[in-house]
C-alpha positions in Angstrom: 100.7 117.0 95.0 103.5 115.2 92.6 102.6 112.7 90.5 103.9 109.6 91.4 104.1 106.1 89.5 100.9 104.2 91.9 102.9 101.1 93.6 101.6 97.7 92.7 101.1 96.3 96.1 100.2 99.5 97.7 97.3 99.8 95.2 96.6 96.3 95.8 96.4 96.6 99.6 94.1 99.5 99.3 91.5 97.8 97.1 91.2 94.7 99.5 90.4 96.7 102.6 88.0 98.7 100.4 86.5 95.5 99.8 86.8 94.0 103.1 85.6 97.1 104.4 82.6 97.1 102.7 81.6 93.3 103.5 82.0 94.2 107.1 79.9 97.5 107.1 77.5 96.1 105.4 77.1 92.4 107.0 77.2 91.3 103.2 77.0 87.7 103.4 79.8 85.8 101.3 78.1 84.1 99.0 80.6 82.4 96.8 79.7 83.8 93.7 80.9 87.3 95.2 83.7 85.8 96.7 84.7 85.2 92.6 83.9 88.4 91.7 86.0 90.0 94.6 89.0 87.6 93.4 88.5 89.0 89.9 87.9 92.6 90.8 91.3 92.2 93.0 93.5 91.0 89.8 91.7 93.4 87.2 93.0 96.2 89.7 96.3 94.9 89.7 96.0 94.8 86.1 95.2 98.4 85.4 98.0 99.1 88.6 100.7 97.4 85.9 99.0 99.4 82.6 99.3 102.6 84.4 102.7 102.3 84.7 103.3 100.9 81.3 101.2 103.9 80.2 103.7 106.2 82.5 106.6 104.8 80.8 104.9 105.0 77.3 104.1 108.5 78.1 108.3 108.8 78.0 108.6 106.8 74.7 107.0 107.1 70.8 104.1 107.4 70.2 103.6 104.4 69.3 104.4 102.8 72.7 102.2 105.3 74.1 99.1 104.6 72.1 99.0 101.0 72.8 99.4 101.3 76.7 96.5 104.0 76.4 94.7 101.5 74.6 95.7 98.4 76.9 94.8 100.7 80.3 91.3 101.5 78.4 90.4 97.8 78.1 91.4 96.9 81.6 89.3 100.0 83.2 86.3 98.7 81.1 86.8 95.0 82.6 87.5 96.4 85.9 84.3 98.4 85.6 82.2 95.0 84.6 83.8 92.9 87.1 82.5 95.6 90.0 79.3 96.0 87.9 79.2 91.8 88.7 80.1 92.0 92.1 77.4 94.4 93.0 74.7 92.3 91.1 75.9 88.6 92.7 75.4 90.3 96.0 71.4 90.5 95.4 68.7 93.1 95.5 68.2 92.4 99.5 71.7 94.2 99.7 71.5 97.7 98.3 73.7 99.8 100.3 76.7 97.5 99.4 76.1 97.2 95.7 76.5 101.0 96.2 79.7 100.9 97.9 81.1 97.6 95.6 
């Protein structure tokens, strides 16, 4: 299968359902500190969606260019990565099977 750059609203549209998805499956009650969490897991996603194509671009480009998208997409994976770390945690120990799937 090709490579192609991921589309921004695409991307975005996958990662709500997952989310959605997940609430519903696992009756997870919205509390509103998840609710926060969701909002920031949504825009940290959307984040890394715009350094991966700055990194596909870069790839194309010096060096230079290249190295700081690399760098850029590694700091927004390990943001992403807390913010679904967060998530999990705001939705309490009661609720184990969806910390798994956050």
């Amino acid at each position: 299968m090709p490579f192609l750059p991921p589309n921004q609203q695409h991307q975005s549209t996958e990662v709500k359902t997952f989310i959605t998805y997940t609430v519903i499956k696992h009756k997870v009650r919205a509390e509103p500190v998840f609710v926060a969490y969701r909002e920031n897991i949504l825009k940290t996603a959307k984040a890394l969606v715009e350094d991966t194509k700055t990194l596909v671009a870069g790839a194309a480009s010096n060096q230079e260019q290249l190295a700081g998208a690399a760098q850029s997409a590694v700091m927004t994976i390990t943001r992403l990565a807390d913010c679904v770390k967060h998530g999990a945690a705001s939705l309490g120990s009661e609720q184990p099977e969806a910390q798994v799937s956050v």
